[in-house]
C-alpha angles and dihedrals in degrees: 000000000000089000098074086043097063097027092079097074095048099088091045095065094103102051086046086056088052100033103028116214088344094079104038119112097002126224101279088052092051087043091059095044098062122358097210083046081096095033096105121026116224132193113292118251109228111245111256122177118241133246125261086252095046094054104045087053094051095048086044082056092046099048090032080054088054090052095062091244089121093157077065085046094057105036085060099046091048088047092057090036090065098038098038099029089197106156092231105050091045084048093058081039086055096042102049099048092051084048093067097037099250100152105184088052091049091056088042095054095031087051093048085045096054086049091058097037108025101165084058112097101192096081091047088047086059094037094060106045080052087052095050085051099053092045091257105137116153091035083053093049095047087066083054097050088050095044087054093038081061105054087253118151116229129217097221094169079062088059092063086071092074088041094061098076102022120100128264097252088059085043089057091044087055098045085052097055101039097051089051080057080056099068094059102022117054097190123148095228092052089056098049088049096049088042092048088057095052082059094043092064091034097266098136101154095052089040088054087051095058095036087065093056083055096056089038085065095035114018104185092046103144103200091053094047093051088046098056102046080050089059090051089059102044077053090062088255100123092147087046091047087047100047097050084049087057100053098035090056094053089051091053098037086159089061102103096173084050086057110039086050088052095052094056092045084063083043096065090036083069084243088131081157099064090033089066092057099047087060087041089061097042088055087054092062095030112044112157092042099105099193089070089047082055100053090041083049087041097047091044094054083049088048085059078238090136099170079053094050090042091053099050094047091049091048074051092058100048095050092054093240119130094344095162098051096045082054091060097044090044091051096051084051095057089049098055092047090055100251096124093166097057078042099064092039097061081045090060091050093069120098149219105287140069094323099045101089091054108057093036091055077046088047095047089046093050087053085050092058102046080054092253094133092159085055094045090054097042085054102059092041094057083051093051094049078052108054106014092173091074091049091126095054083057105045083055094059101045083058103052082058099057085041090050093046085046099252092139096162092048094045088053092043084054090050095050089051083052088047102047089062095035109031094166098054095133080195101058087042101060088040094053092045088050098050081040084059093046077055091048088239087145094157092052085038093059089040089058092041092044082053095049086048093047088062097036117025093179107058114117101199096062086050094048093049091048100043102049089041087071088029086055092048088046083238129135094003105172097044077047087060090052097058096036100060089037086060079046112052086048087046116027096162102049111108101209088061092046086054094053089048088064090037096066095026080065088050098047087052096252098126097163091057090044089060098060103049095044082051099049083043096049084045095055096044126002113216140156100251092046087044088051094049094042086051104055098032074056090054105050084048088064098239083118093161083054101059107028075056086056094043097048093050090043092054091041085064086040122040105165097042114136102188089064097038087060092044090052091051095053102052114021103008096173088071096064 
C-alpha cells in the first residue's frame, strides 16, 4: 500500500523546511527503498535551503503521497528533480517511480541521477534494467561498461530484474556479454547471473556450473544455493536437490532465508514431519522472529499435535505477533475438543480487520450449535453494524442458519432483504436457488441460477446446479448435457460435476459411461448422493452385490440419509 511508502517522510517536514533536500527521507527511509542505495559513498552534497516554489511542491507530493494519489507525488518529485537537480531529491524521484512501476519516469530520473552523481552505481544499475526493458540493449550494456571503467561494482544479480521478461534472444545477448565480462571479472553475482540465465533457457547442467563458481567465491550465498537445487529438480534429481539443501542448511544454520525455503521444499514433498523440524531448528536460532512460531503452530495443527499447536499460538499471542489468526485457530481447537464456551471466547477476541468476519460467521455457527439461535443472530447483526462493508458475508450466514434449523421461508426472505440492496450478489443468488429447490420451487430456483449465469457465464457451479436439476428430473436432457459439461470442461476435478456427468450419462442411456464417471466421482469423495447414483446405475446394470455392498457401507457412514434410504427402497427394500 502506497500509504506506508510515502509515511515515512511526514515527521521529517520540519527539518525539510530548516535543512532543505539534505534532510528528506533520511537514511533509514532510503535504506529501506533500495539496500545497494548506501553501497558506495559518494561526495556529500552541501545542505542548501529550497525555494518557496520548491517546497511547497515537495510537501504537495508528500502529502499527495499520504493520500494514496502517487501519480501527483511523482509528477512533483520528477518536476523538482529537473529544476533543482538536488540528488536527493532525483533519487526519491527515481524511487518512487520505480516504486510504482512507471518505467519511462524511472529511466528518466535514474538517468538524470547518474548525470549528477556519476561514481554512484546505483543509478546505472536502474537505468539499465529500464533500458533492457525497453529493448534497449546496447544502450543498456554501455551503463554497465562504464559502471565497471569506473571501479564501480556492479550488482549483476539486479540486472536479472530487466531478463525476466525479456525475450530469449535478449537473454542470449546478455549471456553473451556478460560471460565475455567473465574472462576478466570473477565476481559471485556475476556468476549467478550468468548461471540464472543458463536455467532460464533450460540449460541446467551449465547453470549449475556456474552456480558452483559462485558459491566457490561465496559459499553461503543463498541465492546460489537455492538456484541450484532448483536446477536438480528441474533435472529430474529431486533426492539429489533434497539432499544438497539439507546439508547446506545444516552448514548455514544462520541462513534464515536457506531454511525457511527448505522447509517448504519438505512441505510440498508431503514430508510435514521434517518439515516441522526444520522450522523447529530455524526458531532455535530465531526466536523472536513470529512468522517461524506461525508455520511450527501451523504444521503442528497439520500434524494433528494439538498441545503442540495450542502452545505455539499462545507463544504467538504473547509476543504480539498474528494474534488474530492464532484466536481463530485456538478457537477451532477448542471446538473440536468439545470446549464451545473457550471457543467462543478466543472468537470474540478477534478484532475489526481482515480476520473479523470470519470469526464472527464461526462464532454465529458455534451459538447455533449449542441451540442459542437468538445469540447467533445478535451476533451477526453486531458484526454487521461494525464492518458494513461485509453485510453481505453476514446476511449469508444468517441464512445458512435458518436453512440449517429448517426455516426455509425465513432463510430465503434474509436472503431477499440481502438481495434487494446487492442484486447482483452472485452468492445469495446460488444459495437462495438451492433452498428454492429443497422447496421444489424449480422454476424460482432456475430464475435465481440463469441470473447468476448471466453475470457470470463461467461459473460452473451454477452449471453444474442447473444442469443436473433437469438431468435429476430426466427433463431437458440434452439442454442438461449442455450446462453440465460446460461446468465440466472448466472444472474437470471436481467430484460433484463428475458425478453430473454420470448422472445424466445414466439418463441418456449410456450406462457404461455412467459408470465411469460415477466410479472416478465416488473414488475422489465419497459421499451419500455419488454412492446412491453409483449404486443404482450399478443395479440396472445388473452388478446387484456390487452395489447393495456400496450402499451398506454408505448408509453405515450415513445413517439418516435420506437420499440413500429412498434409493434402497427402490431397488432392494429387504436390506433397509
Amino acid at each position: 500500500m502506497i500509504y506506508n511508502h510515502f509515511s515515512i517522510i511526514l515527521p521529517l517536514i520540519s527539518a525539510l523546511i530548516l535543512g532543505g533536500c539534505a534532510s528528506l527521507g533520511g537514511e533509514k527511509a532510503q535504506q529501506a527503498q533500495q539496500p545497494e542505495a548506501n553501497a558506495h559513498k559518494v561526495a556529500e552534497t552541501p545542505t542548501r535551503p529550497f525555494t518557496g516554489d520548491t517546497l511547497y511542491d515537495l510537501l504537495l507530493a508528500e502529502f499527495a503521497g499520504k493520500r494514496n494519489r502517487a501519480d501527483v507525488a511523482l509528477g512533483n518529485y520528477l518536476k523538482q528533480a529537473h529544476e533543482t537537480r538536488d540528488p536527493q531529491v532525483v533519487e526519491r524521484a527515481t524511487f518512487i517511480a520505480r516504486y510504482l512501476g512507471a518505467h519511462q519516469a524511472t529511466l528518466d530520473a535514474s538517468m538524470l541521477w547518474s548525470e549528477i552523481e556519476p561514481a554512484n552505481p546505483v543509478p546505472r544499475e536502474l537505468a539499465a534494467i529500464e533500458l533492457i526493458r525497453f529493448g534497449k540493449l546496447d544502450d543498456a550494456m554501455e551503463q554497465i561498461d562504464l559502471l565497471i571503467a569506473s571501479d564501480g561494482r556492479m550488482n549483476f544479480e539486479f540486472l536479472l530484474q530487466a531478463t525476466r521478461s525479456a525475450n530469449r534472444e535478449t537473454r542470449q545477448q546478455i549471456l553473451a556479454k556478460l560471460q565475455d565480462y567473465s574472462k576478466t571479472i570473477d565476481d559471485d553475482k556475476l556468476w549467478f547471473a550468468i548461471g540464472s540465465l543458463e536455467a532460464m533457457d533450460g540449460n541446467h547442467k551449465l547453470a549449475i556450473k556456474d552456480f558452483d563458481r559462485a558459491l566457490n567465491t561465496t559459499p553461503n550465498y543463498s541465492g546460489a544455493i537455492l538456484a541450484r537445487a532448483q536446477s536438480l529438480i528441474a533435472l529430474n534429481r529431486l533426492d539429489e536437490a533434497m539432499s544438497y539443501l539439507s546439508k547446506q542448511t545444516e552448514k548455514f544454520p544462520e541462513n534464515k532465508r536457506l531454511g525457511i525455503v527448505y522447509a517448504r521444499y519438505l512441505m510440498q514433498q508431503g514430508q510435514l514431519e521434517a518439515a516441522q523440524q526444520q522450522f523447529f531448528n530455524l526458531s532455535q536460532n530465531f526466536p523472536n522472529d513470529g512468522d517461524l512460531v506461525l508455520s511450527l503452530a501451523l504444521l503442528s495443527w497439520e500434524n494433528k499435535r494439538q498441545d503442540e499447536a495450542k502452545d505455539y499460538f499462545r507463544q504467538l499471542l504473547e509476543m504480539g505477533h498474528r494474534v488474530d489468526e492464532s484466536n481463530i485457530y485456538l478457537a477451532r481447537i477448542a471446538v473440536s475438543e468439545k470446549q464451545l464456551d473457550e471457543a467462543g471466547k478466543y472468537f470474540q477476541q478477534v478484532r475489526i480487520g481482515p480476520h473479523y468476519a470470519v470469526a464472527q460467521i464461526q462464532l454465529a455457527l458455534l451459538w447455533q450449535q449449542t441451540g442459542d439461535l437468538q445469540k447467533a443472530f445478535d451476533t451477526l447483526d453486531q458484526a454487521a453494524d461494525s464492518m458494513p462493508k461485509e453485510r453481505d458475508q453476514f446476511i449469508l450466514a444468517k441464512s445458512e442458519i435458518l436453512a440449517n434449523d429448517q426455516q426455509l421461508e425465513e432463510a430465503i426472505e434474509e436472503l431477499d432483504r440481502g438481495l434487494s440492496s446487492s442484486p447482483d450478489n452472485t452468492n445469495m443468488l446460488y444459495a437462495r436457488a438451492m433452498m428454492k429447490e429443497q422447496q421444489e420451487d424449480f422454476e424460482g430456483m432456475e430464475a435465481d441460477l440463469r441470473q447468476v449465469l448471466e453475470l457470470q457465464p463461467d461459473n460452473s457451479a451454477a452449471l453444474n446446479a442447473l444442469g443436473y436439476t433437469f438431468a435429476n428430473r430426466n427433463r431437458r436432457l440434452s439442454e442438461a448435457w449442455e450446462l453440465i459439461e460446460r461446468a465440466y470442461t472448466l472444472n474437470p476435478e471436481d467430484p460433484a460435476i463428475i458425478d453430473s456427468m454420470g448422472w445424466i450419462k445414466y439418463r441418456m442411456g449410456e450406462t457404461q459411461v455412467a459408470l465411469d464417471y460415477l466410479r472416478k466421482a465416488y473414488e475422489a469423495f465419497e459421499d451419500q448422493e455419488i454412492a446412491a447414483h453409483l449404486g443404482e446405475v450399478l443395479w440396472v446394470s445388473g452388478e446387484r452385490e456390487e452395489a447393495a455392498i456400496i450402499w451398506r457401507n454408505a448408509l453405515e457412514k450415513n445413517p439418516n440419509s435420506q437420499v440413500l434410504k429412498d434409493v434402497i427402497e427402490r431397488f432392494n427394500p429387504k436390506s433397509l
